[in-house]
Backbone as a printed PyTorch tensor [residue, N CA C, xyz], in Angstrom:
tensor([[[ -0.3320,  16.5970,   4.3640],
         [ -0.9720,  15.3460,   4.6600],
         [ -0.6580,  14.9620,   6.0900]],

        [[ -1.7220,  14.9670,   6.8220],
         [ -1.5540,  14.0390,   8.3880],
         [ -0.9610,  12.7950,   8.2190]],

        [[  0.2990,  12.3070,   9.4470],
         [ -0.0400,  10.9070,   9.6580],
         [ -0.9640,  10.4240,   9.5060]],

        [[ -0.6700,   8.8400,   9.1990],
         [ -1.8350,   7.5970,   9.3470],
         [ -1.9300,   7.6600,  11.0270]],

        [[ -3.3850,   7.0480,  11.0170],
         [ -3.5170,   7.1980,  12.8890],
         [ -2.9010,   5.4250,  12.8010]],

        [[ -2.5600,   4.8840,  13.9200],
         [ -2.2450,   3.3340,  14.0680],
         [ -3.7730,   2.7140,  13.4720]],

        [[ -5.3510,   3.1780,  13.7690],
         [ -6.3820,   2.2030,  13.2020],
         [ -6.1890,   2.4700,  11.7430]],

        [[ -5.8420,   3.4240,  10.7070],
         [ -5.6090,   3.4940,   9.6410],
         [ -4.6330,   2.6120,   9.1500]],

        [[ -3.3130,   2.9180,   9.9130],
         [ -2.1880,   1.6980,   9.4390],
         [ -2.7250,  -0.0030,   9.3970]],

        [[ -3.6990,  -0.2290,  10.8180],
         [ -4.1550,  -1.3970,  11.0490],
         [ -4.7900,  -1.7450,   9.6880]],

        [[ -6.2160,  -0.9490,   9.8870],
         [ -6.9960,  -1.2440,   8.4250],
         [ -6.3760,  -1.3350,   7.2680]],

        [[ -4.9550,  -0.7600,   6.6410],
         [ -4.6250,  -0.7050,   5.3860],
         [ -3.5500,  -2.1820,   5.5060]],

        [[ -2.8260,  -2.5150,   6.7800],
         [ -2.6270,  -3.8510,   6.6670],
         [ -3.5950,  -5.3070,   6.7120]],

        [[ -4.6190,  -4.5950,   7.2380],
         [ -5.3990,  -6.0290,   7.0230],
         [ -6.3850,  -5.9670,   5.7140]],

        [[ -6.3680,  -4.7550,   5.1240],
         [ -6.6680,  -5.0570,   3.4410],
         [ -5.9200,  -5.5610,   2.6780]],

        [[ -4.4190,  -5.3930,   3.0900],
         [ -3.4280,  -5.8250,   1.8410],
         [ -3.1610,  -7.2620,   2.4690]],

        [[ -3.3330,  -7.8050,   4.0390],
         [ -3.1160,  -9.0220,   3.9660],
         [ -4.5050,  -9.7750,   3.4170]],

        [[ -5.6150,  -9.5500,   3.4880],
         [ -6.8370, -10.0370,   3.2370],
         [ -6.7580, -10.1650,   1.6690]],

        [[ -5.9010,  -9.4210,   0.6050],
         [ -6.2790,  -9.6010,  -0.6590],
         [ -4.6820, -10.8720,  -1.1060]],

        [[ -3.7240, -10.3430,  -0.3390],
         [ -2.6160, -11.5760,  -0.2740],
         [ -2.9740, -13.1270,   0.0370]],

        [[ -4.1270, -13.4140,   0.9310],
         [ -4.2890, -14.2910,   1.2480],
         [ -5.5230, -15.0510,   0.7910]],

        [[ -6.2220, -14.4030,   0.3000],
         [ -7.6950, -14.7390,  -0.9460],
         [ -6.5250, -15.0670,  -2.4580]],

        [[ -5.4840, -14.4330,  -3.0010],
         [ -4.9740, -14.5590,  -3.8480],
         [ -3.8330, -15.6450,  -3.7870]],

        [[ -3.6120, -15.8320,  -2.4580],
         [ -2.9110, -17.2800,  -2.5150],
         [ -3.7900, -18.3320,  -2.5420]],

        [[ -4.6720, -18.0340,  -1.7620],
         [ -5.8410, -19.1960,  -1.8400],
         [ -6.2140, -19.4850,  -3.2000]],

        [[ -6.3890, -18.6310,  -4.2160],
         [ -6.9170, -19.0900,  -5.3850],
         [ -5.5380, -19.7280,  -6.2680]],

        [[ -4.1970, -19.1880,  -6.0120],
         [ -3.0820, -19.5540,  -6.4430],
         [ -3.1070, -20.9540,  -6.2850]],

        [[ -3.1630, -21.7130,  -5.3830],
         [ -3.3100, -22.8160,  -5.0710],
         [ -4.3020, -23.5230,  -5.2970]],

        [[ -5.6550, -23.3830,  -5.6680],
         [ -6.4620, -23.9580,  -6.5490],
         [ -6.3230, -24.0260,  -8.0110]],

        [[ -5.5920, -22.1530,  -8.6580],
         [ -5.5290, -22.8010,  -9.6640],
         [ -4.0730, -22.7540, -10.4850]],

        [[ -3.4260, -22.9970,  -9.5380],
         [ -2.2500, -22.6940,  -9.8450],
         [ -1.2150, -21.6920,  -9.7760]],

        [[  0.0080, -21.6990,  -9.0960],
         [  0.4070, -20.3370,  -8.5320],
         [  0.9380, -19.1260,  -9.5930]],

        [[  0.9410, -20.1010, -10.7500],
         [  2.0430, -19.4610, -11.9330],
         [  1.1430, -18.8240, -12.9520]],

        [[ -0.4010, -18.6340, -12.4190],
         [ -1.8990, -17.8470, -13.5290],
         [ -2.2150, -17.1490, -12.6300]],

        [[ -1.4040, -16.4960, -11.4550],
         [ -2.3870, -15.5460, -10.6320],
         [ -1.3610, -14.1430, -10.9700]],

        [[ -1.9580, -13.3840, -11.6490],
         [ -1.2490, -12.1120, -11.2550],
         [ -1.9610, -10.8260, -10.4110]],

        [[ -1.2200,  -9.7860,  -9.6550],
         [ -2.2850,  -8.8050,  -8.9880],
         [ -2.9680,  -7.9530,  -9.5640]],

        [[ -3.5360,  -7.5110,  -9.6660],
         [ -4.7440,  -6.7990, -10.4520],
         [ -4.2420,  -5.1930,  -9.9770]],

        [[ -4.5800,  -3.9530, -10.2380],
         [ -4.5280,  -2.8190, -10.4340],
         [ -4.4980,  -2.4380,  -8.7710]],

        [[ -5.7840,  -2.8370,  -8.0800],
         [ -5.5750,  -2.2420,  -6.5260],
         [ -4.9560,  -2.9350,  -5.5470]],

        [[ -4.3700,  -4.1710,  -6.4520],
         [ -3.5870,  -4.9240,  -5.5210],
         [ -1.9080,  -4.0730,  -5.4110]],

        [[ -1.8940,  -3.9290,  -7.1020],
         [ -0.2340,  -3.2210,  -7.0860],
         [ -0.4600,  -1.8320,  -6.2010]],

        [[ -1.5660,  -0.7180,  -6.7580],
         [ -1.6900,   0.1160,  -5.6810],
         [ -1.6960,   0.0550,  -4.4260]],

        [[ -2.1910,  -0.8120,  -4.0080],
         [ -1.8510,  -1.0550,  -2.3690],
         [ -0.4230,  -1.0520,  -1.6760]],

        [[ -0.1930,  -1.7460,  -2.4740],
         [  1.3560,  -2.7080,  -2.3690],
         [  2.2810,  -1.5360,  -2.7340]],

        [[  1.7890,  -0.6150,  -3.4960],
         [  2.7840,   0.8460,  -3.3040],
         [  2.6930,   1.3030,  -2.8570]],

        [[  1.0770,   1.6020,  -2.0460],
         [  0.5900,   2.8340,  -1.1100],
         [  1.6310,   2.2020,   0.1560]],

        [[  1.7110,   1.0720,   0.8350],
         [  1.9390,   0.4210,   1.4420],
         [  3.9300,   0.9450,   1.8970]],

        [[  4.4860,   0.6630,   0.7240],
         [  5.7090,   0.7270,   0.6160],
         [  5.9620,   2.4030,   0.7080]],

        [[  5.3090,   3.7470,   0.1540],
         [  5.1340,   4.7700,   0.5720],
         [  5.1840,   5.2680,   1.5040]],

        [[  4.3570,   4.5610,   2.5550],
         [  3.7530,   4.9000,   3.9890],
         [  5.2080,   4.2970,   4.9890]],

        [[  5.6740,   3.1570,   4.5310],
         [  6.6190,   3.0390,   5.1270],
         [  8.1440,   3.7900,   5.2690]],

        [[  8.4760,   4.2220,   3.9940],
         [  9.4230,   5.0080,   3.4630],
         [  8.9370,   6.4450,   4.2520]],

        [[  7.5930,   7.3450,   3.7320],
         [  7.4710,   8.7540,   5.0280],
         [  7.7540,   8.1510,   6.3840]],

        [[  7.5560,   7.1040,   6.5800],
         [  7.4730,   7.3940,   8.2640],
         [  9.1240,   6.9520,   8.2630]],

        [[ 10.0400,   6.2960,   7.9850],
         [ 10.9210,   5.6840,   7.8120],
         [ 11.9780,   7.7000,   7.7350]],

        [[ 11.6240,   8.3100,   6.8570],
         [ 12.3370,   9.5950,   6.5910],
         [ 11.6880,  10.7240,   7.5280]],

        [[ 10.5050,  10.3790,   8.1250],
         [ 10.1830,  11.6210,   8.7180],
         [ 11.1200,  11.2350,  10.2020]],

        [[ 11.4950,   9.8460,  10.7200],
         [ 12.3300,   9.6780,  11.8160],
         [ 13.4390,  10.1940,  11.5330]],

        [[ 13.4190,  10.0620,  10.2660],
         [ 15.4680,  10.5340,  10.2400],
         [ 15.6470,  12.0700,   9.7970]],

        [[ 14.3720,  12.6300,  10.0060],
         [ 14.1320,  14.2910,   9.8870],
         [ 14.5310,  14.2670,   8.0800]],

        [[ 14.2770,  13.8590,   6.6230],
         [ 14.5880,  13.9060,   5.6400],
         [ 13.5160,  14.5280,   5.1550]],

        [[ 13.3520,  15.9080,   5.4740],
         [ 11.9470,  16.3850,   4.7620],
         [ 11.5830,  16.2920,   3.3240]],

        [[ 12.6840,  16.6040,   2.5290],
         [ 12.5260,  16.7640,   1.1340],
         [ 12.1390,  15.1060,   0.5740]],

        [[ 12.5880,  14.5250,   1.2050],
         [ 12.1440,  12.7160,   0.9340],
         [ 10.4530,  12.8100,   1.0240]],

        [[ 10.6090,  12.9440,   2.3480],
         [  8.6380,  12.8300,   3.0620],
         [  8.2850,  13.7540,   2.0510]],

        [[  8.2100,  14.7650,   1.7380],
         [  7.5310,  15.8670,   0.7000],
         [  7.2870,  14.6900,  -0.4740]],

        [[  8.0850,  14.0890,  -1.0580],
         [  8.3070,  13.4020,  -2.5590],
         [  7.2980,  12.5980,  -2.0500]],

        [[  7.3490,  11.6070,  -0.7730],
         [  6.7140,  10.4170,  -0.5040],
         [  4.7160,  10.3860,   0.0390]],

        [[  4.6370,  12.0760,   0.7130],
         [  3.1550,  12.3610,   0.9100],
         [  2.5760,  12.5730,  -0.6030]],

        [[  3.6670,  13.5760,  -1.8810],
         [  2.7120,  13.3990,  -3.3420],
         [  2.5350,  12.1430,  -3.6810]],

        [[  3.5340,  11.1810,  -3.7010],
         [  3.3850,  10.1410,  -4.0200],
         [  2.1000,   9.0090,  -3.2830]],

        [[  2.0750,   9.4130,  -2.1240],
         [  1.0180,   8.9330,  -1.6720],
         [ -1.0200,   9.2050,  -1.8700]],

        [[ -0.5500,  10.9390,  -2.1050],
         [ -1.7280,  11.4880,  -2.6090],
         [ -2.0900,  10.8000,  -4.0570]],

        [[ -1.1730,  10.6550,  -4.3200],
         [ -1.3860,  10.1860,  -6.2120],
         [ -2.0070,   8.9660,  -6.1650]],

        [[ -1.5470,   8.0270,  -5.5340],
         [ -2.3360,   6.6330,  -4.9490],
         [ -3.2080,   6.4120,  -4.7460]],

        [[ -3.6690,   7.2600,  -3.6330],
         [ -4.7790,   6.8610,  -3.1660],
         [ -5.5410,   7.8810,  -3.8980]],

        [[ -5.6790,   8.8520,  -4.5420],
         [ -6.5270,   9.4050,  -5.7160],
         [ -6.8080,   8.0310,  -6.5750]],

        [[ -6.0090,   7.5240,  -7.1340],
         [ -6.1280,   6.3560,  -7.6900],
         [ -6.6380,   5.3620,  -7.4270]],

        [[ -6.7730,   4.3830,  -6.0110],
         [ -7.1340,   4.1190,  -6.0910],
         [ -9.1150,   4.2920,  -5.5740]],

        [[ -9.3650,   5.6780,  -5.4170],
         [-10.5350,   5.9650,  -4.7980],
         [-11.4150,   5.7590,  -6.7910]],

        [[-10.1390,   6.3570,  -7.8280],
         [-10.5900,   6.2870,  -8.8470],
         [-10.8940,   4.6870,  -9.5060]],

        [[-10.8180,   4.0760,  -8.8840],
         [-11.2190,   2.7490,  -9.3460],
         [-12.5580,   2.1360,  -9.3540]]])
């Protein structure tokens, strides 16, 4: 698996802030304690935490980590393309 290019990283943060911030918005109309995230919200929010962890281990040269963290990432985003 290639790096994310920086417009990829960009785009995948301003999807996960764009669905954070439509979902607070509705939190606050209808209350913060009836909103839970829905399926591509948690996927995100893992793809997210993934992407940070490879790049996080590929600095500290931890290949066998990044190996665990690119399947883990493939699995994701299979997932969520399967939605």
């Amino acid at each position: 698996m290639d790096n994310m290019t920086d417009k990829q990283i960009e785009q995948l943060a301003q999807k996960v802030a764009k669905l954070i911030i439509n979902n607070l918005h509705e939190g606050l109309i209808g209350g913060l304690n009836e909103w839970e995230p829905d399926e591509e919200e948690d996927l995100l929010a893992e793809l997210a935490k993934c992407m940070t962890l490879l790049d996080k281990y590929l600095k500290a040269e931890q290949y066998e980590k990044c190996e665990i963290m690119k399947n883990k990432i493939k699995t994701i985003e299979q997932k969520l393309k399967n939605l």
